[in-house]
N, C-alpha and C positions, 0 to 999 in steps of 0.2 A: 564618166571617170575622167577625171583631169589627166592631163601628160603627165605632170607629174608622181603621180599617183600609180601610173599605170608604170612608169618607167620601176618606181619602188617594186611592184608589184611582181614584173618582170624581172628583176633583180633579185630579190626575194623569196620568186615561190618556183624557180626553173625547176627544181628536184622533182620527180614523181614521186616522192618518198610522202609521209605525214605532213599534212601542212596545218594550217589554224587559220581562220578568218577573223579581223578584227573590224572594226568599227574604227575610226582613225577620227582623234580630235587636238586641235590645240588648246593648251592651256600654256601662255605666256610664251616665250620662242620653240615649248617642248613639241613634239609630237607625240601622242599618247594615245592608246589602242585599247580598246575595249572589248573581249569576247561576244561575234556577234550574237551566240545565243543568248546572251543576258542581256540586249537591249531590244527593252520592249517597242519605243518609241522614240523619234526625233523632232523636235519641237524650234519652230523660229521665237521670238522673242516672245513673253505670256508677262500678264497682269500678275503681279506677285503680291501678296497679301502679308505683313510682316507680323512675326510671329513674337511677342512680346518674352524678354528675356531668356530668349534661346541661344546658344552659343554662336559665335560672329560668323562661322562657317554659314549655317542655316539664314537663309537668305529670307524664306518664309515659307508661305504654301501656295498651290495654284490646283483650282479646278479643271483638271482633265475627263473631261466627257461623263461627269458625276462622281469622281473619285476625287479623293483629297490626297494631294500631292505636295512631297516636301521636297522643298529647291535648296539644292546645297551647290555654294560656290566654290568650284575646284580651286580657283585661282586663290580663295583666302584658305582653303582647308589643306593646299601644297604649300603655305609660307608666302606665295606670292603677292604683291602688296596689288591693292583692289583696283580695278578698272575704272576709266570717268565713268560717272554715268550716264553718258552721250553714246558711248561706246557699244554697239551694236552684239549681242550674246544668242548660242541658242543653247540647245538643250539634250542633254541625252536622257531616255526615260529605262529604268533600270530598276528589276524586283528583288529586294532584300528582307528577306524573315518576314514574307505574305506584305508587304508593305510599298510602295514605289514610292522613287526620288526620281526631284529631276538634277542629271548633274549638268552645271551651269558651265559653259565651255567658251573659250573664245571664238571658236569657231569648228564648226562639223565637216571633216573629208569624204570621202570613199571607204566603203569595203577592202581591205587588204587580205588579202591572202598569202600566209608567209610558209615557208619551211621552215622543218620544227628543229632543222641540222643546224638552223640560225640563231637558236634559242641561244641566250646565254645569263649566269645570275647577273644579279645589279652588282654593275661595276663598285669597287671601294671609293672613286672619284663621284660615284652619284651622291646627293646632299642626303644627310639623316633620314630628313623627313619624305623625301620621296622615294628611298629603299624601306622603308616600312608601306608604302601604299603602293610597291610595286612588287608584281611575280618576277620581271626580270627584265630585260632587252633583248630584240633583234635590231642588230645590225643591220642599215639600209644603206644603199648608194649616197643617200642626203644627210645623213646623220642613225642619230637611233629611236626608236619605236619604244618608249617605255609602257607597259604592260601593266596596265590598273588591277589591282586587288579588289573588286568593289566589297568584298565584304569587310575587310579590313579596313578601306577608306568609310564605310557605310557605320560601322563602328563605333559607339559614343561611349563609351566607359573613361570613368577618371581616370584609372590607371594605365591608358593605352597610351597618352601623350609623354610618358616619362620611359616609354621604348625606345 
């Protein structure tokens, strides 16, 4: 666990009350957390396979130890405009409706474990499109921990982008 990490950690989860364990990733300057029971896997960079006329979010598929897996880039499916391609990614592996994605991350943290007395909804300051693919925030010593929906983010329906 990095210092930093550990300091969030320590700041975050002192209460013996309910706590939550998350997964911790960047996407773009965010910090963003993942429930760690829903990640199945953590991947460094993989060979992606591009996936003809699928929407820009879907980056493509990737062979994970005989399974077909679909790479969606956080960074284009939060608004965030796209990383070089020099730019070094890993992965988080995550099961939605019997299926796995990889979500494509700027970079993978630690384990965090927060109090739940921390919780709070998405601020009205957070942008449209990241309070529709968030449960909410905790509050950290460093900033805040927005709280991935995967299934909402996982989500492809026409009608979900006019939310």
């Amino acid at each position: 666990m990095t210092a930093k990490s550990k300091k969030s950690a320590k700041g975050a989860g002192q209460d013996t009350g309910a706590t939550r364990e998350f997964v911790t990733a960047s996407i773009g300057d965010q910090l963003c957390g993942i429930a760690v029971l829903q990640v199945q896997d953590v991947l460094a960079p993989q060979r992606i396979t591009p996936i003809p006329l699928a929407p820009p979010e879907v980056s493509g598929s990737l062979n994970l130890r005989g399974r077909i897996v679909t790479a969606i880039d956080l960074r284009i499916r939060m608004g965030l405009p796209p990383r070089d391609e020099d730019e070094r990614t890993m992965s988080i592996v995550v099961e939605h409706q019997h299926e796995l994605y990889s979500l494509i991350v700027d970079d993978v943290g630690d384990v965090l474990k927060v109090s739940e007395k921390n919780f709070e909804r998405n601020p009205a300051t957070l942008d449209s499109l990241w309070r529709t693919y968030s449960e909410g925030v905790y509050r950290l010593e460093e900033g805040l921990l927005v709280v991935l929906d995967v299934s909402t983010l996982l989500s492809f329906n026409s009608n979900e982008e006019a939310a």
